[in-house]
C-alpha positions in Angstrom: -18.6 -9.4 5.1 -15.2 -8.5 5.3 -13.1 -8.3 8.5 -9.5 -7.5 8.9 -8.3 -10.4 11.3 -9.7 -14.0 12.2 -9.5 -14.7 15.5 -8.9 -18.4 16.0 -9.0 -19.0 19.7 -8.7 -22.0 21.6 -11.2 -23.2 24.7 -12.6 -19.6 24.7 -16.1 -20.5 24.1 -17.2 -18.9 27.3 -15.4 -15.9 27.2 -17.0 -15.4 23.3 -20.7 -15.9 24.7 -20.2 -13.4 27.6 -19.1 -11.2 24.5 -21.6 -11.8 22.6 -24.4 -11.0 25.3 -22.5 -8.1 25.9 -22.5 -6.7 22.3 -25.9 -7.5 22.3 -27.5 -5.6 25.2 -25.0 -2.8 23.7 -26.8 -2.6 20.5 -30.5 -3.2 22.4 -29.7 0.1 24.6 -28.0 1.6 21.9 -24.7 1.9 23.4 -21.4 2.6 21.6 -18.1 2.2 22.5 -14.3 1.1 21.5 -14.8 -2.1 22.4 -17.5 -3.2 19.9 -15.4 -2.5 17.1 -12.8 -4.9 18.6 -15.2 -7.7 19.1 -16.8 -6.9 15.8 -14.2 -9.5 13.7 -14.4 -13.0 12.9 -14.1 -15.5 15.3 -13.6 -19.3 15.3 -13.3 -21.2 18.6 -12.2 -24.6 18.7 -12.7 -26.6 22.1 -11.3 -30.0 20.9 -7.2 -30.9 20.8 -7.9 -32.8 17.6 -9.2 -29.7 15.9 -6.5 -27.3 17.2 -3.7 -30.0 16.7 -4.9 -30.3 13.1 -5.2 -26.7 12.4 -1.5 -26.1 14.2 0.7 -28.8 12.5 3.8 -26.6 10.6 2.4 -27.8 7.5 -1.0 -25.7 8.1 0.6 -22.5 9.8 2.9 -22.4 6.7 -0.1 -22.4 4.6 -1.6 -19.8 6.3 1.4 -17.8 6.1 1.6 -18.1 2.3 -2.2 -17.2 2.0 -1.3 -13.9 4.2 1.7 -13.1 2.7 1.5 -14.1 -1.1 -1.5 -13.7 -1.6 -1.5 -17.1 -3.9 -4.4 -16.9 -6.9 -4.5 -20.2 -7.3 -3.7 -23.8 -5.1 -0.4 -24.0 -7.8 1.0 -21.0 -6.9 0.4 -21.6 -2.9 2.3 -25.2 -3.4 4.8 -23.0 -5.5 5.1 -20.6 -2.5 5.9 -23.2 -0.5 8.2 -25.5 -2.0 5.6 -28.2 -1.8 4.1 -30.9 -3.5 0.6 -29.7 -5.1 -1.4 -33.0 -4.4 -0.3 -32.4 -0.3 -1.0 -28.7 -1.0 -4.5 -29.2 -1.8 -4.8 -31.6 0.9 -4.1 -29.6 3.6 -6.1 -26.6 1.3 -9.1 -28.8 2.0 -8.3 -29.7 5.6 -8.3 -25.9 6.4 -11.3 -25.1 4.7 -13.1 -27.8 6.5 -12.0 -26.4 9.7 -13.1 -23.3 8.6 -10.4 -21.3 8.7 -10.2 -20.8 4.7 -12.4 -20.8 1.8 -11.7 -21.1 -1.9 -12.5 -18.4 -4.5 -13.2 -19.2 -7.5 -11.2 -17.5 -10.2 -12.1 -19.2 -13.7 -10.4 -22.4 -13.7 -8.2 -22.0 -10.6 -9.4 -22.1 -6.9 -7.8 -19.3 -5.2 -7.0 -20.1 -1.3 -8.2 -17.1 1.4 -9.1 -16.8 4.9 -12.6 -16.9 5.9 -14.7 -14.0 5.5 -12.1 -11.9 3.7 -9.7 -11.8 6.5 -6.3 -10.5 5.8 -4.6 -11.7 9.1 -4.8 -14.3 11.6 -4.9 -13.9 15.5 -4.2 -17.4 16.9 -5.0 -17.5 20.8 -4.8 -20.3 23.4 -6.4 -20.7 26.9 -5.8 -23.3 29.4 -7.0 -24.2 32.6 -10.9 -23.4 32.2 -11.3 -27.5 32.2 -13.5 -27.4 29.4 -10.7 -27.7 26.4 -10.8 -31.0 24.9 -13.9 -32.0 26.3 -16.0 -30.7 23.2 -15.8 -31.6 19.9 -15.8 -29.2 16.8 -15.6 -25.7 16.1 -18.0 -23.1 16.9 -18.4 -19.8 15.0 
């Protein structure tokens, strides 16, 4: 399934399950409306600081950026876009994708980097003062 942005929110799990029951009792009744299409992309919640702090270190948003922008086909020519060793590259690669923010393609021999579920954007949001961030670990989908 493809989707145009991941959303990658932040202590939001609430908010998402109100959403979700919502969209759901929409399609039971048979309801349309402008707001379903909004809610209909990807999104991944984190409600544990370790999680988000790994996801936002500079070495991980610049990743991401290189995955949006360039469009890398392989983990070489991400590490080539930017400027970085390949080894650390791949490292963080495989960080990201166990956060599940990417995924790998394969493309013959090469491994090429994207976001999850075909997204071509990301859509990073952060809420405090619920009191539930950081009392959670993991990432819910």
């Amino acid at each position: 399934m493809t989707t145009d942005t991941l959303k990658i929110t932040f202590g939001q799990a609430d908010e998402h399950a109100d959403a979700a029951r919502d969209r759901l009792r929409k399609a039971e009744t048979g309801e349309r409306g402008g707001e379903i299409e909004q809610d209909a992309r990807f999104i991944l919640n984190f409600e544990d600081f370790g999680e988000s702090e790994r996801l936002i270190r500079t070495s991980n948003l610049t990743l991401l950026e290189a995955i949006v922008n360039d469009r890398p086909d392989s983990i070489r020519q991400t590490a080539a876009a930017v400027d970085r060793d390949y080894k650390e590259v791949h490292r963080n690669l495989k960080e990201l994708e166990s956060l599940g923010v990417i995924e790998f393609e394969d493309d013959g021999a090469s491994k090429r980097p994207v976001l999850r579920g075909g997204a071509e954007t990301v859509d990073i949001s952060l809420s405090i003062g619920t009191g539930t961030v950081g009392r959670h670990s993991g990432a819910s989908a």
